[in-house]
C-alpha positions as CSV (number, residue, x, y, z in Angstrom):
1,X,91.8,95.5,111.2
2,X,88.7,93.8,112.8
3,X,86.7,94.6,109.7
4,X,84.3,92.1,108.6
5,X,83.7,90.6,111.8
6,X,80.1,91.6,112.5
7,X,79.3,90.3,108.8
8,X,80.9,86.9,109.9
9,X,78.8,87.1,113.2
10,X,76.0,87.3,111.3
11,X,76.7,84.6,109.0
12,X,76.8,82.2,111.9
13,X,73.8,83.5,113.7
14,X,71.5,82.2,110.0
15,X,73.4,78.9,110.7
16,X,72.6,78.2,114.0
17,X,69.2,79.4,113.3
18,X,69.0,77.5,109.7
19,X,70.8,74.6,110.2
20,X,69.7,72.8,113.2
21,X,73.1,70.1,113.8
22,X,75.1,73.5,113.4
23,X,77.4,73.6,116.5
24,X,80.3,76.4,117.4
25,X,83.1,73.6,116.9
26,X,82.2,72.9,113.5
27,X,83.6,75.8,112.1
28,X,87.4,77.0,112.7
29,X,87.7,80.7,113.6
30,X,91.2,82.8,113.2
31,X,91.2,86.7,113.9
32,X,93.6,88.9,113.8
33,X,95.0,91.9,116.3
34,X,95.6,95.4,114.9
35,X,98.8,96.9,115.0
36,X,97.5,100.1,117.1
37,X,96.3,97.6,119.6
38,X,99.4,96.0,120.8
39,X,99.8,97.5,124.3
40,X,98.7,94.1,126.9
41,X,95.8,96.1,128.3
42,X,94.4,97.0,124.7
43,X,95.2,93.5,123.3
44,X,92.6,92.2,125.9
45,X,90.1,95.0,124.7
46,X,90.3,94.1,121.0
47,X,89.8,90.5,121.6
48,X,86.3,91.1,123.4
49,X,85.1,93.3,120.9
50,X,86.0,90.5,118.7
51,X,84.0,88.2,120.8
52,X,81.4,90.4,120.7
53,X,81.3,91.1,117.1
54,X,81.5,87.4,116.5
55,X,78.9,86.1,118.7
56,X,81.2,83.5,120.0
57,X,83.2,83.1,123.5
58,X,86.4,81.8,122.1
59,X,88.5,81.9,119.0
60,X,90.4,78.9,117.5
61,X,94.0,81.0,116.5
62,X,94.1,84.8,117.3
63,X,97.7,86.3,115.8
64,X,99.1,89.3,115.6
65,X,98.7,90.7,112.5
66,X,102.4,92.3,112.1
67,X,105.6,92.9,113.7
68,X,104.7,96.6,113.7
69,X,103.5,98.6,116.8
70,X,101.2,102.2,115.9
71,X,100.8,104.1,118.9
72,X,97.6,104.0,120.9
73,X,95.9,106.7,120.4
74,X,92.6,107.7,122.2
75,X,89.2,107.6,119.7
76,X,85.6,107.3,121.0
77,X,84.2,107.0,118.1
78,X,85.2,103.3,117.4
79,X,84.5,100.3,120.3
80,X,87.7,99.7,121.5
81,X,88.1,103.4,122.2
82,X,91.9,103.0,120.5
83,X,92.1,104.9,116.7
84,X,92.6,101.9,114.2
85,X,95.2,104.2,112.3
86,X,97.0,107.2,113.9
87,X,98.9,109.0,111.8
88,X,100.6,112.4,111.4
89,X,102.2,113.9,108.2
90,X,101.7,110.6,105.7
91,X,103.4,108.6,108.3
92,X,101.4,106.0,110.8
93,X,102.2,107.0,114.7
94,X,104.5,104.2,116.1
95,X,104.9,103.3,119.3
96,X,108.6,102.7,120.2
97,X,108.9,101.6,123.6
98,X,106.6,98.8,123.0
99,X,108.4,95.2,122.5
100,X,106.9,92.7,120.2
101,X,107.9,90.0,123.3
102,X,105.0,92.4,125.7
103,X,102.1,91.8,123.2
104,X,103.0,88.2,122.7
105,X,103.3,87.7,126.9
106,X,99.9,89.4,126.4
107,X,98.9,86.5,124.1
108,X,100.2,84.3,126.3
109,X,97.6,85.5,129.2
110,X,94.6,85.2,126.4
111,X,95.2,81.2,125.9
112,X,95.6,80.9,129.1
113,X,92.3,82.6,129.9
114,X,90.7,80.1,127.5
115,X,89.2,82.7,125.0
116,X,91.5,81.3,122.4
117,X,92.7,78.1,122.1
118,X,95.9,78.8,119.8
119,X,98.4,82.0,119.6
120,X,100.0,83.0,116.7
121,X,101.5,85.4,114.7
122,X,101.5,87.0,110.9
123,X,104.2,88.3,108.7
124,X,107.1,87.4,111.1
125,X,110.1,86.6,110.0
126,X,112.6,84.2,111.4
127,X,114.6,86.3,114.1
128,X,111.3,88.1,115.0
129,X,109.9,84.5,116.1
130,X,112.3,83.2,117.9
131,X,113.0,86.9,120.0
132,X,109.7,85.8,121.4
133,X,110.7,82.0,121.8
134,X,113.9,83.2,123.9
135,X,112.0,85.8,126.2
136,X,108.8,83.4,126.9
137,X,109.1,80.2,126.0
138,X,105.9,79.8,124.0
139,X,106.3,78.9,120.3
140,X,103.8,80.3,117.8
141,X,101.4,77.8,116.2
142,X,101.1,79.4,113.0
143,X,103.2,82.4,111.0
144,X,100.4,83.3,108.0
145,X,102.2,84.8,105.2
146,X,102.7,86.0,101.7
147,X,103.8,82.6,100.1
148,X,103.5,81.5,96.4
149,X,105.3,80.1,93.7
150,X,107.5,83.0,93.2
151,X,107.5,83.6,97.3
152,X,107.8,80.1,98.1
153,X,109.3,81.0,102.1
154,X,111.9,78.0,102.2
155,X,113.6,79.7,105.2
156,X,110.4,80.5,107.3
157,X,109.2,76.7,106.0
158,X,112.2,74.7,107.5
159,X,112.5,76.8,110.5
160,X,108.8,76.2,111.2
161,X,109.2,72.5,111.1
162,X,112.3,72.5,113.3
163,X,110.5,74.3,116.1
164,X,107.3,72.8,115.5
165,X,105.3,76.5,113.8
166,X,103.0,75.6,111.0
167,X,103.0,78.2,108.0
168,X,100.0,79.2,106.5
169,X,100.1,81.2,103.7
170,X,97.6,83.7,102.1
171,X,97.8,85.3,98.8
172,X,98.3,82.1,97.2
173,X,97.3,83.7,93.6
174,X,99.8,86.8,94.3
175,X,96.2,88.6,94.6
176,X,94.7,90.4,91.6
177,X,96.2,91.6,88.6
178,X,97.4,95.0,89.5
179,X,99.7,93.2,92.3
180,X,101.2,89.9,90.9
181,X,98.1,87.8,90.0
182,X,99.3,88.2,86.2
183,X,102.7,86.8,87.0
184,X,101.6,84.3,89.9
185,X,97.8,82.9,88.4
186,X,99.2,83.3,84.6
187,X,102.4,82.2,84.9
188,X,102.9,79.9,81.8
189,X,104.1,77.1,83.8
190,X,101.3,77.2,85.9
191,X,99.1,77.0,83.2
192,X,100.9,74.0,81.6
193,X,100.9,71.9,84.6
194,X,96.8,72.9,84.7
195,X,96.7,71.8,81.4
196,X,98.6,68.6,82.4
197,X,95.9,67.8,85.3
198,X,93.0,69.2,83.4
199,X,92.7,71.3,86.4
200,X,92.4,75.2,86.7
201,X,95.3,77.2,87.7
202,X,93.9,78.5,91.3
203,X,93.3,74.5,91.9
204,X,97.3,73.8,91.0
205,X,98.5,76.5,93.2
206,X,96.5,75.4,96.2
207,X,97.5,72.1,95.9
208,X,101.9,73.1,95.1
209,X,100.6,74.6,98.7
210,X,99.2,72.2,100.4
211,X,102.1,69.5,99.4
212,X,105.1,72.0,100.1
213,X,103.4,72.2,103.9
214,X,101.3,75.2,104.4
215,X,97.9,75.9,104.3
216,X,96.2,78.0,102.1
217,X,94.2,80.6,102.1
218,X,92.6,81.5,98.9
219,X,90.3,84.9,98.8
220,X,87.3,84.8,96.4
221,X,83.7,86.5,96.6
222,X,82.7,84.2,94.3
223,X,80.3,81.2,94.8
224,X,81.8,79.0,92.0
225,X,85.3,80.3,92.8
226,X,85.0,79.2,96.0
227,X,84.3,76.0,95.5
228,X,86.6,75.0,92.8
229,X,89.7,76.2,94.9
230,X,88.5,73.3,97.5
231,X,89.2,70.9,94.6
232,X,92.8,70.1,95.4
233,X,94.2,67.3,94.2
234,X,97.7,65.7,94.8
235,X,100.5,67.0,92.7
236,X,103.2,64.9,91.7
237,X,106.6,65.6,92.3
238,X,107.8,66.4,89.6
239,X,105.4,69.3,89.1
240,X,105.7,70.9,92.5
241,X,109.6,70.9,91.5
242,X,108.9,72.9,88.7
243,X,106.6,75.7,90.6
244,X,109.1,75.6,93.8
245,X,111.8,76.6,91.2
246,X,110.2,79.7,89.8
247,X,111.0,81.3,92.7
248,X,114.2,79.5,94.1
249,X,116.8,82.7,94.3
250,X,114.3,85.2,92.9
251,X,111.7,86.0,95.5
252,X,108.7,88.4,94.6
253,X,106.6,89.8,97.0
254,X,103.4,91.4,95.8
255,X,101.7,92.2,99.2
256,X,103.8,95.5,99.3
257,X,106.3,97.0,101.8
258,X,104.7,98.7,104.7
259,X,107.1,101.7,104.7
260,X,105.9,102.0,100.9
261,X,102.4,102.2,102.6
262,X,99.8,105.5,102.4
263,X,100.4,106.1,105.1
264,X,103.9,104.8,105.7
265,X,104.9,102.6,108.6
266,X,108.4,103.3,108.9
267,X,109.1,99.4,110.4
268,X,111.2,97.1,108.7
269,X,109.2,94.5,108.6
270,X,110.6,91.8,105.7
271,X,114.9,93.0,106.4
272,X,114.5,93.4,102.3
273,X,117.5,95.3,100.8
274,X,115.1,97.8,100.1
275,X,113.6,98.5,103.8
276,X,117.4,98.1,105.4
277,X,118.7,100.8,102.9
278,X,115.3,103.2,103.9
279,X,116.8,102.9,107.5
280,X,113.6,101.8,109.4
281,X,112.8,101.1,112.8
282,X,113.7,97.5,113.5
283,X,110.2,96.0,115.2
284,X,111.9,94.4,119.0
């Protein structure tokens, strides 16, 4: 939701100013666009505030944060002049004429204009990214994603590698407790296979990521956190069989279901047995 960005800006301002080899290149920038600003000509206006917010006159990867389209809805009071949330009733505004194929040609225009130098997309499933393979031509570099041991995304995995879309997945750790941390960073088998490697269990889960073929993307505010979850280490194979399996026929999502959402987004967005029986608006 463009949150954050003005810290990050500010964050690389004290390294070019503190660190004097410190070039732009060094570091790998991904943003993300808001649902509310899918329409082609707001796209465009919540990539410069980006820029702007940022410091920087190009991203790395820009994606589109969801398969779901809120309407746009005029507010002054935030840069881009679009609200970030419109909703009426407990339910976000949608806006249903929109096609996910129009902000994706949209995208298109953006790497062409050289403001990003990859496209992508986040939390698509597999018929949503190849509806905008068949009406453009243009494959996604990356589909980020909910993906862990006990969401381990074997379909959106071998699809990637067939058209050549890498998978990057956050919430590695199932996020905190009150989500599925307890059953994803506990899980007993986790812990063994720490045990095993005399490694910590955020270290064995990055690394079951980073062997099955995605990237991770583990969330800490924590110095020492941090840096331990760059200690990855190879696993064997035998170990990553073991974590794959947990969720093989059993899969556990812990990020939520957007038409579960305060305020509800009546998309479906995952084609769960739950979101098809709710009777959602299917995101094309």
């Amino acid at each position: 939701m463009q949150l954050l960005q003005p810290e990050v800006g500010q964050a690389l301002r004290i390294l070019s100013a503190e660190e004097p080899d410190f070039k732009r290149e060094d570091v790998f920038i991904t943003s993300k666009a808001w649902n509310s600003h899918h329409r082609p000509e707001n796209v465009k206006k919540a990539l410069d505030q980006t820029l702007i917010d940022l410091g920087t006159d190009y991203l790395d990867l820009y994606l589109i944060h969801w398969p779901v389209n809120f309407a746009a809805v005029e507010d002054k009071s935030v840069p881009t002049g679009i609200r970030l949330e419109p909703a009426k009733q407990g339910n976000m505004l949608l806006d249903t004429e929109l096609s996910i194929v129009d902000t994706w040609k949209a995208f298109i225009d953006l790497q062409k204009s050289g403001k990003v130098k990859s496209i992508g997309v986040s939390n698509y499933r597999v018929s949503h990214c190849q509806k905008i393979i068949d009406e453009t031509g243009v494959v996604s570099a990356v589909n980020q994603v909910e993906a862990h041991p006990l969401l381990i995304q074997q379909e959106l995995l071998d699809y990637g590698k067939k058209i050549g879309m890498h998978i990057s997945a956050y919430m590695p750790f199932g996020g905190d407790p009150s989500r599925g941390g307890s059953q994803v960073l506990g899980n007993p088998l986790v812990k063994d296979i720490a045990a095993k490697y005399g490694k910590d269990a955020g270290q064995v889960l990055c690394s079951w990521s980073i062997k099955r073929g995605f990237s991770v993307l583990p969330k800490s505010v924590k110095k020492a956190r941090i840096i331990s979850n760059f200690q990855v280490f190879d696993l064997d194979d035998e170990s990553e069989e073991i974590l794959t399996n947990i969720g093989r026929g059993k899969a556990h999502k812990f990020g939520g279901m957007p038409f579960k959402f305060d305020n509800a987004w009546r998309v479906n967005v995952f084609d769960t047995p739950e979101e098809r029986e709710a009777g959602l608006l299917e995101p094309f």
